[in-house]
N, CA, C and O of each residue as an XYZ file, in Angstrom:
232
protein
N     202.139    -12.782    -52.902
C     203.409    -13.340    -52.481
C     203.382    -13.594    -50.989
O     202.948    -12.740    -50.216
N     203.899    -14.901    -50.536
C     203.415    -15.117    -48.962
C     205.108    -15.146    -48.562
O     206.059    -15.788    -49.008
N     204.951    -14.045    -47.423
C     205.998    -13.425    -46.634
C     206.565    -14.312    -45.493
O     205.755    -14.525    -44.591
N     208.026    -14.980    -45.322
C     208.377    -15.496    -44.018
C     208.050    -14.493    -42.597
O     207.729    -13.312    -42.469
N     208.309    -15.615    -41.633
C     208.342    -14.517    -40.725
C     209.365    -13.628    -40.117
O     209.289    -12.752    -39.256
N     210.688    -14.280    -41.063
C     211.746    -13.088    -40.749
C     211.745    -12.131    -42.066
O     212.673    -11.347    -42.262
N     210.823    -12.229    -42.810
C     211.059    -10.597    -43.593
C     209.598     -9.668    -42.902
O     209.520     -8.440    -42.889
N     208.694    -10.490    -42.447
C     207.494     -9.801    -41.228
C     208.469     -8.830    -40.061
O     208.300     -7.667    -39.696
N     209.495     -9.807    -39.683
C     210.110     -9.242    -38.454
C     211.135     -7.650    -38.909
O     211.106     -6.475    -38.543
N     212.015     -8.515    -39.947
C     212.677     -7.382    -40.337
C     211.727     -6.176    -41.195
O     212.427     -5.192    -41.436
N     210.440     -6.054    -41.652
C     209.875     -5.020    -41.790
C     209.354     -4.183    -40.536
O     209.594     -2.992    -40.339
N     208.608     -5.015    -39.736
C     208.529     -4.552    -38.764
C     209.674     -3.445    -37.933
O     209.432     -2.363    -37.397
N     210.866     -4.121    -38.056
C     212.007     -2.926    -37.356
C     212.129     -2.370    -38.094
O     212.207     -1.277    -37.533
N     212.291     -2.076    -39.710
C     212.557     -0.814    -40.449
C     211.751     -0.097    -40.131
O     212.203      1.031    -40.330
N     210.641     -0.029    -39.681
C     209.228      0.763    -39.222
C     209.203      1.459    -38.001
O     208.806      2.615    -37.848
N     209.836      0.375    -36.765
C     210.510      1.215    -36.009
C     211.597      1.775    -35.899
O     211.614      2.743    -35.138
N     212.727      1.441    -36.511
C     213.974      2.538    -36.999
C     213.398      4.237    -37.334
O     213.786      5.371    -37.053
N     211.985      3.472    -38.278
C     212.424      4.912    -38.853
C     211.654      5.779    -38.298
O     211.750      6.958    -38.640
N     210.531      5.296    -37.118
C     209.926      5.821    -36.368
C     210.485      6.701    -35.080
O     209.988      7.658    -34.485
N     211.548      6.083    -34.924
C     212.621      6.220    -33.767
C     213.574      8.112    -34.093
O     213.897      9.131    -33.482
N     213.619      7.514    -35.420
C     214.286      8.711    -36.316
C     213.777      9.622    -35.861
O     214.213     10.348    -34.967
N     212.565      9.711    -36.553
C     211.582     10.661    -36.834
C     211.401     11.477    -35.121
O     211.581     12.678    -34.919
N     211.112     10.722    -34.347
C     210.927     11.437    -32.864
C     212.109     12.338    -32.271
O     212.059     13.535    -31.987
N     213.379     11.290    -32.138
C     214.859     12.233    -32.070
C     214.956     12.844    -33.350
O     216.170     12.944    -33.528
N     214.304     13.364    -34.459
C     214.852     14.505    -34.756
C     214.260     15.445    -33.943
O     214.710     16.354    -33.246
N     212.964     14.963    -34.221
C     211.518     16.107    -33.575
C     212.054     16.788    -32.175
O     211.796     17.967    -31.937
N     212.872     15.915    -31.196
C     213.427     16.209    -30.308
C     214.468     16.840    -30.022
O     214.476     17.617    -29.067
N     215.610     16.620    -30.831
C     216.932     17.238    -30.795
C     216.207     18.603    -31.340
O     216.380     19.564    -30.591
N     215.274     18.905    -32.741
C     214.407     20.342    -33.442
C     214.623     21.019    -31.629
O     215.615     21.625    -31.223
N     213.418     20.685    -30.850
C     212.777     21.160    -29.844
C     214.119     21.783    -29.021
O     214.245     22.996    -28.855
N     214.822     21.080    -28.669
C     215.774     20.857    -27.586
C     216.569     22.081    -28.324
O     216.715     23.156    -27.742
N     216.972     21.898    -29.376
C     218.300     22.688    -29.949
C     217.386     24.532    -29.987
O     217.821     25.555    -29.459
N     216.311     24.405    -30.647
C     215.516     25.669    -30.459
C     215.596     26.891    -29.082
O     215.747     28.110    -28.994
N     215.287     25.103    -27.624
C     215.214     25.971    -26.539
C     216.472     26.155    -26.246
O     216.500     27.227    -25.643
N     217.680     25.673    -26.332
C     219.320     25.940    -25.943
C     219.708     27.014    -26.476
O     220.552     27.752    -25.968
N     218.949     27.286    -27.909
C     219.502     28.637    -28.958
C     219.479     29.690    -28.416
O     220.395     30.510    -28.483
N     217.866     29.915    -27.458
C     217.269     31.000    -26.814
C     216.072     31.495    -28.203
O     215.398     32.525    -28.196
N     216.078     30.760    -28.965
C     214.693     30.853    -29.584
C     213.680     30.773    -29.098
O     213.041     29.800    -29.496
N     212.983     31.642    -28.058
C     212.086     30.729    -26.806
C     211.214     31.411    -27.853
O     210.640     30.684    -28.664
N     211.074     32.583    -27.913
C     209.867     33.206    -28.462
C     209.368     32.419    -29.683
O     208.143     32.318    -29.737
N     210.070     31.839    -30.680
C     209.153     31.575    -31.795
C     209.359     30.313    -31.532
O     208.514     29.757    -32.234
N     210.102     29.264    -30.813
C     209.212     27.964    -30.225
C     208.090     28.109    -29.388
O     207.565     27.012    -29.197
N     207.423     29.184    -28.722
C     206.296     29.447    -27.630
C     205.584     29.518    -28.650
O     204.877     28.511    -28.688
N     205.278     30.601    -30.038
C     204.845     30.437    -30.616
C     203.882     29.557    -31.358
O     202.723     29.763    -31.718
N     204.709     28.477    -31.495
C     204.589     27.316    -32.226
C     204.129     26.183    -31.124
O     203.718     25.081    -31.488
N     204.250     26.607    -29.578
C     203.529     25.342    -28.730
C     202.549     26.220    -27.594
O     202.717     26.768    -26.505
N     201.279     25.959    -28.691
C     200.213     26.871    -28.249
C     200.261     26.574    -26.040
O     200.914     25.804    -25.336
N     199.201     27.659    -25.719
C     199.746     27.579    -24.283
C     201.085     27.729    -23.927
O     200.911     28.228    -22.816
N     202.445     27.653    -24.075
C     203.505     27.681    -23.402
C     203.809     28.979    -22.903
O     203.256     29.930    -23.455
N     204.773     29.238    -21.735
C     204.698     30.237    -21.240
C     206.302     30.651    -21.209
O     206.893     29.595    -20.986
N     207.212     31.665    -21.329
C     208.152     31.995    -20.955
C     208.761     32.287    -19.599
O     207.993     32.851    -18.820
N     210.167     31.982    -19.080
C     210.415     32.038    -17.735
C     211.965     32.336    -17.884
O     212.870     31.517    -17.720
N     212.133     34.144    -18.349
C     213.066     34.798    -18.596
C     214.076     34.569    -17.418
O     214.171     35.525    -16.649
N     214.596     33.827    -17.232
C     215.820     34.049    -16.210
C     216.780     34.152    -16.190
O     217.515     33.375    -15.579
N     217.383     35.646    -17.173
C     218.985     35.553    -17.660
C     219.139     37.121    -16.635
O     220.116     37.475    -15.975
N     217.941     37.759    -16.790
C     218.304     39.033    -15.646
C     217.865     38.960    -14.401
O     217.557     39.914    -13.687
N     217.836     37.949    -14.161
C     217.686     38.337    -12.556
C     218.900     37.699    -11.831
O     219.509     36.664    -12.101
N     219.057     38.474    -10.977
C     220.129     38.772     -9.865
C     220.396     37.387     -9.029
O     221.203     37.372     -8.100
């Protein structure tokens, strides 16, 4: 079946829609984790990372 080039185009953006998705969730995941104070089991999970406790100090 030979495809116009506006159903090329409009596949093309469903591809990035849903690519777009996919990153802001991945991001809001990350973001909402470190706001929770879940630091420890997001460090976990991002090998190398380091903690930088700064709720007790003065």
């Amino acid at each position: 079946m030979a495809q116009t080039n506006r159903s090329r185009v409009n596949d093309a953006c469903n591809v990035c829609v849903v690519a777009l998705v996919v990153v802001l969730a991945a991001l809001l995941y990350v973001f909402g984790a470190a706001m929770s104070g879940d630091t420890l089991q997001l460090t976990k999970s991002i090998r190398g990372a380091e903690i930088f406790d700064t709720r007790d100090v003065p």
